[in-house]
ROFIPA-570095 format. One record per atom (N, C-alpha, C, CB): y, z negated, x. Coordinates in steps of 0.02 Angstrom, whole numbers, plus 50000, padded with zeros to 5 digits. Atoms other than C-alpha are relative to their C-alpha. Glycine has a CB too. Layout:
// residues N
YZX;...
//
This chain:
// residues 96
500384994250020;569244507755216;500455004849960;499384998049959;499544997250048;570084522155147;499535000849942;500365006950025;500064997350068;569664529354954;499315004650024;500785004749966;500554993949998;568664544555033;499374994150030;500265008450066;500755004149980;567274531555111;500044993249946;499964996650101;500125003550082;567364521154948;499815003149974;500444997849957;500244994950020;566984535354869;499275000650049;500565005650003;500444997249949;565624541054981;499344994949983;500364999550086;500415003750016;564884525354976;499614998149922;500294995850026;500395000150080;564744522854775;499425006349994;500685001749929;500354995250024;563994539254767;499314999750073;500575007949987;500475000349963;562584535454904;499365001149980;500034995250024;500774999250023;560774541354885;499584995450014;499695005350026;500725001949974;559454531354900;499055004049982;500034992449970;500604995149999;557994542954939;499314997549990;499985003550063;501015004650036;556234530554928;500395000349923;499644986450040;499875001350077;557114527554739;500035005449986;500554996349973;500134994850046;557354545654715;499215003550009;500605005550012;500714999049993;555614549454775;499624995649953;499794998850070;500525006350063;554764533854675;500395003949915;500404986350015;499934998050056;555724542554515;499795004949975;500415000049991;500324991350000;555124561554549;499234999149990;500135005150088;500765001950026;553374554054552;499724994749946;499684997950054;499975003350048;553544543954404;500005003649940;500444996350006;500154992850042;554024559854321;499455003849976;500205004350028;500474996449989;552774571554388;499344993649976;500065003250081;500665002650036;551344557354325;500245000049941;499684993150019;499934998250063;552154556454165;499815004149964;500375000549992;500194991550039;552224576554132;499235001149992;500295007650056;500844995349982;550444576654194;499584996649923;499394996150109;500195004450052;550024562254064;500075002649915;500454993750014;499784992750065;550984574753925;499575003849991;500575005750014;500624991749999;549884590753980;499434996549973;499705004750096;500844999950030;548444580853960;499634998449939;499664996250033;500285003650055;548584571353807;500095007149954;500454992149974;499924994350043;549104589453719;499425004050015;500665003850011;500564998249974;547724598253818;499364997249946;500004997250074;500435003650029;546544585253735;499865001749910;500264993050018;499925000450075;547214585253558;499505008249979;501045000049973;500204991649997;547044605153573;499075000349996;500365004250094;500665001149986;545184601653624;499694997149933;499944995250062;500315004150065;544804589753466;500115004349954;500314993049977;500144995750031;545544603653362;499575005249999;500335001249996;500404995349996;544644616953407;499144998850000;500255003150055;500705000850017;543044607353399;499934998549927;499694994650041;499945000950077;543704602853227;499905005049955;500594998049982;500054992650028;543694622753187;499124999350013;500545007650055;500924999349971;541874625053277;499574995649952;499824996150094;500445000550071;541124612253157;500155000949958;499774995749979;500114998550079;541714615853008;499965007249976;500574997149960;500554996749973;541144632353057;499465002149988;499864998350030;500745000150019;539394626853054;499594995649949;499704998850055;500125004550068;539334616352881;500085006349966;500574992849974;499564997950067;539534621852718;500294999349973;499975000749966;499575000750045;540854625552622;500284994949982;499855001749962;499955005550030;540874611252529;499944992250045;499495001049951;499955005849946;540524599152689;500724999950050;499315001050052;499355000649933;542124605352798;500424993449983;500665007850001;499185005150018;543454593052699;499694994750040;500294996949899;500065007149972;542284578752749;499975001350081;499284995749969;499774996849905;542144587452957;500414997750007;500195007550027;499455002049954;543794586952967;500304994949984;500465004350008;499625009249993;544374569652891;499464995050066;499844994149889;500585002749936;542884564453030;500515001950056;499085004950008;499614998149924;543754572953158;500794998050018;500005008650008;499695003450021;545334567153113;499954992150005;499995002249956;500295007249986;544714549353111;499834998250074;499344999049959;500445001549925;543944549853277;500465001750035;499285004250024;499324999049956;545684555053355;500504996949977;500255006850007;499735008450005;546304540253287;499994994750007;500064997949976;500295005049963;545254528553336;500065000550061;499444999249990;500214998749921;545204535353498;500734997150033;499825009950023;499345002249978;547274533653511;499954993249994;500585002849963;499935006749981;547094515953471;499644996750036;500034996849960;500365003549940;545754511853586;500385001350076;499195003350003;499794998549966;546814520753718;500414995250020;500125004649990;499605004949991;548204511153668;499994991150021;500205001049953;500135008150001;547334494753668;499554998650069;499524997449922;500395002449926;546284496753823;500115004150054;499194999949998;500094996049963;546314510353905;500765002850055;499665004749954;499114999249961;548504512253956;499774994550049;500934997449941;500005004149944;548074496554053;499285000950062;500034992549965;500464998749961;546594501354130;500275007250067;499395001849944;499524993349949;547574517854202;500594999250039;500305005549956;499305002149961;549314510554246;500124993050005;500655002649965;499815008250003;548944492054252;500064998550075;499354994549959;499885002149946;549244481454397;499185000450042;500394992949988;500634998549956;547634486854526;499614991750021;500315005050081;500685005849971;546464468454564;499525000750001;499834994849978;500774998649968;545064471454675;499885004650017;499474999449970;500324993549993;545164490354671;499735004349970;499695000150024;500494996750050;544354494954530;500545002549942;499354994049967;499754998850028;545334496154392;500624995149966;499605002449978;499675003249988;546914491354330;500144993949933;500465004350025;499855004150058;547634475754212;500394999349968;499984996050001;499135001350037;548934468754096;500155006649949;500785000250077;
//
């Protein structure tokens, strides 16, 4: 073999692996948009009620709202990542 098809060969594509990586991506980014999307959403309902309290009720609103988008990340984390990207049995939803 000469150098130039040694060459050639190291640098070889494999295209299903660059395809399985581009869509590994693209669910990632989407997984980004949405969890920022979301947050965005909990704030702005965090504005809207405290809003419609008084004065003196917002501090406790927003340690509520606050709270409840913390709980929510660790329920995510604890059930819900495997339910979305777990291994699929039966069809329904996923495990592990």
């Amino acid at each position: 073999k000469t150098k130039l098809r040694e060459k050639e060969e190291e640098m070889s594509i494999d295209p299903e692996g660059d395809i399985n990586d581009a869509y590994t991506a693209i669910d990632t980014l989407w997984v980004l948009i949405s969890a920022v999307l979301v947050f965005f959403m909990q704030a702005g309902f965090s504005i809207l009620e405290a809003g419609n309290v008084r004065k003196k009720n917002s501090q406790a609103i927003l340690a509520k709202n606050l709270l409840d988008a913390c709980v929510a990340g660790i329920a995510f984390y604890a059930t819900g990542f495997a339910f979305a990207f777990g291994d699929v049995h039966g069809g329904f939803i996923g495990t592990k």
